[in-house]
C-alpha positions as CSV (number, residue, x, y, z in Angstrom):
1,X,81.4,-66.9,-81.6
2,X,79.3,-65.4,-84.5
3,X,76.5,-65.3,-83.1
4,X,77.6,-63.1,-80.5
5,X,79.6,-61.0,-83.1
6,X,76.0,-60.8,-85.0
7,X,74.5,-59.4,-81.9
8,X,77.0,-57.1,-80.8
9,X,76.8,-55.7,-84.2
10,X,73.4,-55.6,-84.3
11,X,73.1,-53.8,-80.9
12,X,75.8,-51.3,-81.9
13,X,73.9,-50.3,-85.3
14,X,70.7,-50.1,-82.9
15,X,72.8,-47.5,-80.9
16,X,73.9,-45.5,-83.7
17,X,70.6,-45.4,-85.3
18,X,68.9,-43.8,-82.1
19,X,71.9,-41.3,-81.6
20,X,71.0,-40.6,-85.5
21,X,67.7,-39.5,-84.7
22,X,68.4,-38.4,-81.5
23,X,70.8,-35.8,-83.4
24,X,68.4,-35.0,-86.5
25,X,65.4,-34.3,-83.9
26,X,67.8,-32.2,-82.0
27,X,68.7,-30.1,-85.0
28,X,64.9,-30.0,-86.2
29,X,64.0,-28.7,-82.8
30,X,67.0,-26.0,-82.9
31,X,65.8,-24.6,-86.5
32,X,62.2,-24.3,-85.2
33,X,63.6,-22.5,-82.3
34,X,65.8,-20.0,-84.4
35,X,63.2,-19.6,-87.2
36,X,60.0,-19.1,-85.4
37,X,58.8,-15.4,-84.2
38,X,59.5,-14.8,-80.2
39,X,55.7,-14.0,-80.1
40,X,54.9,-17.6,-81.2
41,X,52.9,-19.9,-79.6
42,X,55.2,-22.4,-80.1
43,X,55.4,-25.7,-78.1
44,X,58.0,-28.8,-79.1
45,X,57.2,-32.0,-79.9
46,X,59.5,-34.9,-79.0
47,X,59.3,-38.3,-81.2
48,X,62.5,-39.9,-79.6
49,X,61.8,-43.0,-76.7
50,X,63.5,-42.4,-73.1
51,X,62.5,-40.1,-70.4
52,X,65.7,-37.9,-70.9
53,X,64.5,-36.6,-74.3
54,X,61.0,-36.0,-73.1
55,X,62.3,-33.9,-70.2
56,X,64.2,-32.2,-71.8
57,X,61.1,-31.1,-74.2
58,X,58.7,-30.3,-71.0
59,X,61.9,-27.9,-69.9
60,X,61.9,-26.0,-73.0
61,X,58.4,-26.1,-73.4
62,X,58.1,-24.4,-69.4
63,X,60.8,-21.9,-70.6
64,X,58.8,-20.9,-73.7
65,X,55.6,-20.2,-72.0
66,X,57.1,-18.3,-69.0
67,X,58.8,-16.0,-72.0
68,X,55.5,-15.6,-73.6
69,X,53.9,-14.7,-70.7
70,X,56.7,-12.1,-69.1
71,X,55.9,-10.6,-73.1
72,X,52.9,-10.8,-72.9
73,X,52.9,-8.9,-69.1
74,X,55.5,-6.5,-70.5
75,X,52.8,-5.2,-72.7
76,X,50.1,-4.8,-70.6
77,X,52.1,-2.7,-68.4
78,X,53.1,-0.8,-71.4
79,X,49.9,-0.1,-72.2
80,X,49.1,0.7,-68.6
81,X,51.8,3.0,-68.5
82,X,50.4,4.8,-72.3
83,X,47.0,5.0,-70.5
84,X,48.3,6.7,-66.9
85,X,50.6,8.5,-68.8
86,X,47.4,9.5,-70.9
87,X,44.6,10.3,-68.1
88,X,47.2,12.3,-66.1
89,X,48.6,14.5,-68.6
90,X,44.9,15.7,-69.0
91,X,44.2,16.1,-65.4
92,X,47.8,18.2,-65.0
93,X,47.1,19.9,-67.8
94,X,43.4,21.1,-67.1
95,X,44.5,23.1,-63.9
96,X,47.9,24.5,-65.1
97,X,46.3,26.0,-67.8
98,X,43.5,27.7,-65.7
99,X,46.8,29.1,-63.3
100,X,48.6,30.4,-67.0
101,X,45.2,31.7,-68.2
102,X,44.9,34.0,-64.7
103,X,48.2,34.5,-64.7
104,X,48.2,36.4,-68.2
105,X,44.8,38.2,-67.5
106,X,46.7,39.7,-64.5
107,X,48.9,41.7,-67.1
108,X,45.8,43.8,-68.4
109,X,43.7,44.1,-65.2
110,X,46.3,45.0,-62.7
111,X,42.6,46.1,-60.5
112,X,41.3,42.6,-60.3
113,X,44.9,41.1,-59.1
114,X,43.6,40.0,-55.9
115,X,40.7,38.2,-57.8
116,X,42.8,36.6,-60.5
117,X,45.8,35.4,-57.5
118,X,43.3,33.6,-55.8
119,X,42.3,31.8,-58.4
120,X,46.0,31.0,-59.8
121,X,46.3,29.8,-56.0
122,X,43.1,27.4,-56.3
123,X,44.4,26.1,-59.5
124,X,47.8,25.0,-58.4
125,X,46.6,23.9,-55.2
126,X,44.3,21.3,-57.4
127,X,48.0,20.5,-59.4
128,X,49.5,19.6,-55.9
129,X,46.8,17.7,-55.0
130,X,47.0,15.6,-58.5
131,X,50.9,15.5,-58.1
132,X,50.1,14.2,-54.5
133,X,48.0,11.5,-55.5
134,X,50.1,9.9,-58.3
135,X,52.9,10.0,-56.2
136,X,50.9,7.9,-53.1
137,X,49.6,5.5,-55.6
138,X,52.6,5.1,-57.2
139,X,54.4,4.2,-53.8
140,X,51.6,1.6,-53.3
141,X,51.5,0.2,-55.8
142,X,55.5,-0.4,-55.7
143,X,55.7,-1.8,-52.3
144,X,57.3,1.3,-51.0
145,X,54.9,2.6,-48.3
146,X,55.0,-0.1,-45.8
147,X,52.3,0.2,-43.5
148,X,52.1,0.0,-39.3
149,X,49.1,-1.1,-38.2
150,X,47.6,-1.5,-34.7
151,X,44.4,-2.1,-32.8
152,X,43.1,1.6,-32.7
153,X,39.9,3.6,-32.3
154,X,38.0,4.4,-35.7
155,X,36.5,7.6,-35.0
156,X,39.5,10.0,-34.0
157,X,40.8,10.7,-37.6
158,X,36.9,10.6,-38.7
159,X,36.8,14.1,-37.1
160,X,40.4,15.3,-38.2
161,X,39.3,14.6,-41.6
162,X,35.6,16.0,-41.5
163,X,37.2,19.0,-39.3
164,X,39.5,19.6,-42.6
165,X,37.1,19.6,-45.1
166,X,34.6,21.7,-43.1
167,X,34.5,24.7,-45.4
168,X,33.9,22.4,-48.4
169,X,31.3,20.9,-47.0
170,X,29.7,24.1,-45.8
171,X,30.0,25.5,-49.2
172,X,28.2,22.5,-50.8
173,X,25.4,22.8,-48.0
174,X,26.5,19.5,-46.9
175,X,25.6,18.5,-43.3
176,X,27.7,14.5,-42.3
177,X,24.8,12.4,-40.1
178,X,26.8,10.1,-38.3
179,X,25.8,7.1,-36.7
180,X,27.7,4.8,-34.3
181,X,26.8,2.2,-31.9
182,X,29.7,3.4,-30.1
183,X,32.2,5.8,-29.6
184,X,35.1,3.7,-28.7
185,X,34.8,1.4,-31.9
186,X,38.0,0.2,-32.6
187,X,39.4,-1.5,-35.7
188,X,42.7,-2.9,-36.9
189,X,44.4,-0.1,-38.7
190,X,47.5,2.7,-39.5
191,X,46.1,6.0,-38.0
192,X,47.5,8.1,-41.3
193,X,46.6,5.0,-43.5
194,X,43.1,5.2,-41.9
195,X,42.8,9.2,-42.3
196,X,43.6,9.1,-46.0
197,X,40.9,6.5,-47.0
198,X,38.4,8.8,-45.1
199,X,39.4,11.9,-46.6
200,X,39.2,10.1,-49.9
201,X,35.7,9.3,-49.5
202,X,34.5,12.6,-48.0
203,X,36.2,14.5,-51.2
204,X,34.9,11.5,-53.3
205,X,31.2,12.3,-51.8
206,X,31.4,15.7,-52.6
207,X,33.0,16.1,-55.8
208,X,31.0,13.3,-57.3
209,X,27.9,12.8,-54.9
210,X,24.3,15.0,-55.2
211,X,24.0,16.0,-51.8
212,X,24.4,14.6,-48.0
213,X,26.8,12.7,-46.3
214,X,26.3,9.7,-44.0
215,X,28.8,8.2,-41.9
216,X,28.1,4.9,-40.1
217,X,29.4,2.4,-38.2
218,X,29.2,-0.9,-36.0
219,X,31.4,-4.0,-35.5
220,X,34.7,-3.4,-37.2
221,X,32.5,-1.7,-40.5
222,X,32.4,1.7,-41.4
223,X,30.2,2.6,-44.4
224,X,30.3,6.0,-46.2
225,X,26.9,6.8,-48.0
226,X,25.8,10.1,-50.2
227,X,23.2,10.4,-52.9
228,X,24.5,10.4,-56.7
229,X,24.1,12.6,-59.8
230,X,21.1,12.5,-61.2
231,X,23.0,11.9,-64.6
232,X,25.6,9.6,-62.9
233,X,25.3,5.8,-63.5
234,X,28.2,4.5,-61.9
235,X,29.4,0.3,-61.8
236,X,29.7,-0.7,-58.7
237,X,32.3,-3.5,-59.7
238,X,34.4,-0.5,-61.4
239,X,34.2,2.2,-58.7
240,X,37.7,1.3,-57.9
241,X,39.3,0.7,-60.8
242,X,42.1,3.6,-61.6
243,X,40.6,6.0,-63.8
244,X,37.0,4.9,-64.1
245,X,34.5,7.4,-64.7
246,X,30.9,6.1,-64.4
247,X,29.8,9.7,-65.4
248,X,30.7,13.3,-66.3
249,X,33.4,12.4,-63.3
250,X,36.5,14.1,-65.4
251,X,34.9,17.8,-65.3
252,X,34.5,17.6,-61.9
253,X,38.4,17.6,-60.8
254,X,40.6,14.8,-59.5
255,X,43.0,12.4,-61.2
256,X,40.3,9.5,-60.8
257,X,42.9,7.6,-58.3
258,X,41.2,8.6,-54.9
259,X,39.5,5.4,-54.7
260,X,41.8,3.2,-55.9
261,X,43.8,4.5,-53.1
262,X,41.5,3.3,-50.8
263,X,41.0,0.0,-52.1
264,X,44.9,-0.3,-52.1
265,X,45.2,1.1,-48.5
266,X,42.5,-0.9,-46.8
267,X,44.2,-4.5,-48.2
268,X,47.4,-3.2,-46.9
269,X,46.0,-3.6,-43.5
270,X,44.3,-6.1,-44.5
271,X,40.9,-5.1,-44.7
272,X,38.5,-4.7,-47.7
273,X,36.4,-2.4,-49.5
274,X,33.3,-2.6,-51.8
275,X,30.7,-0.4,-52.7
276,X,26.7,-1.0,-53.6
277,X,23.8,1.2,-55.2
278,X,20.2,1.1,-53.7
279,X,18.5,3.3,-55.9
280,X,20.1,6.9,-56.3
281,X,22.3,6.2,-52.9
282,X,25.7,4.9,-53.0
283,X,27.3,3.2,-49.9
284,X,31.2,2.1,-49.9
285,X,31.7,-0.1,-47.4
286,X,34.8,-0.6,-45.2
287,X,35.9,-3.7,-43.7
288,X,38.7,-4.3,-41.5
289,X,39.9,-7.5,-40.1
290,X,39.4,-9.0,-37.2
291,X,41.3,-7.4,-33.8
């Protein structure tokens, strides 16, 4: 009989000495939690035996680092957001203040009116193209532009967009060379979606390129070339990062988004983009998947 007494004794102090610890380790780990910094790199440490008590560390452990990295992609975004907020305000800015300049000029030269209009015209023109693009890049990037693509032929919106931008091109003395193996090329697209990246790259060509234009294709690829600036060094890598100016990009117009438009476009129907340098010619390539 006392020998079992002993034991049961003995195995009841046992218990009450690992719900002791089990209660001072829960209190030590619910003071670090309340006195260490939420930017803390923090991770708990569990001395008590049992799987239940180790489990319950790995759980609070997983919850800490998926706080420190929703922080940690709350500030990136912030500082995305500083540094669109940032490159756009300059870009609006640039053209609204030519329209304000023109627009004040008009007051003490009523006989160059004409003149002055046009140019107040060509300046908000450039603010609705700005406005235009932020808003389609925005959209993409959120989701919100869902896409309908279809087997469909290439060329087609190649001529509706080098038909648009024929006086441009005139002006800049720029003649497009285009060579296809074939007319009826077909690739796996949305027509406007398809439209938009060319126009991108024919306004990206001659805002930023040093003469000609050559459009090419075969086999589900269609590659845009054009000579560069002799004092342009773009990064290949970069070209389609938002923003990036390889060179004195930011005087020539544009809110530096057109080809990250493309980039963002061609994924969406599931095709890719990249662009290489052989010497002073640049050449973006575009890939679309398989029909």
């Amino acid at each position: 009989m006392l020998p079992a007494l002993i034991l049961t004794l003995a195995a009841l102090g046992i218990a009450v000495l690992r719900l002791w610890s089990y209660r001072v380790q829960l209190l030590e780990m619910a003071r670090t939690l309340e006195e260490t910094p939420a930017e803390s790199n923090l991770r708990l440490t569990v001395r008590m035996s049992g799987e239940a008590p180790r489990r319950l560390c790995r759980a609070v452990n997983r919850r800490l680092e998926e706080g420190r990295q929703l922080r940690l992609e709350t500030s990136r975004r912030e500082q995305e957001l500083k540094y669109t907020i940032a490159c756009i305000s300059h870009d609006i800015r640039t053209p609204l203040a030519g329209a304000m300049g023109y627009l004040q000029l008009l007051e003490g030269e009523p006989d160059r009116q004409a003149e002055y209009l046009g140019i107040v015209c060509k300046r908000l023109e450039e603010l609705d193209g700005l406005l235009e693009e932020l808003f389609l890049y925005t959209r993409l990037q959120g989701g919100s532009l869902p896409l309908e693509c279809g087997k469909m032929a290439a060329l087609p919106p190649l001529w509706d967009a080098l038909a648009e931008f024929y006086p441009q091109l005139e002006a800049a003395g720029v003649e497009p060379e285009l060579r296809f193996d074939r007319e009826d090329m077909a690739v796996w697209a949305s027509p406007e979606a398809l439209g938009r990246v060319y126009r991108n790259l024919i306004a990206n060509a001659l805002r930023h390129g040093g003469g000609g234009l050559t459009v090419s294709g075969q086999d589900g690829v269609v590659c845009f070339s054009n000579r560069l600036l002799p004092d342009s060094a773009p990064e290949p890598e970069h070209l389609f990062d938002r923003f990036y100016q390889g060179g004195p990009a930011r005087s020539q117009g544009g809110a530096g988004l057109g080809l990250s438009i493309v980039r963002e476009l061609m994924e969406q129907m599931d095709g890719r983009v990249s662009a290489h340098i052989t010497g002073d010619i640049l050449e973006i390539k575009l890939l679309f998947s398989g029909i």
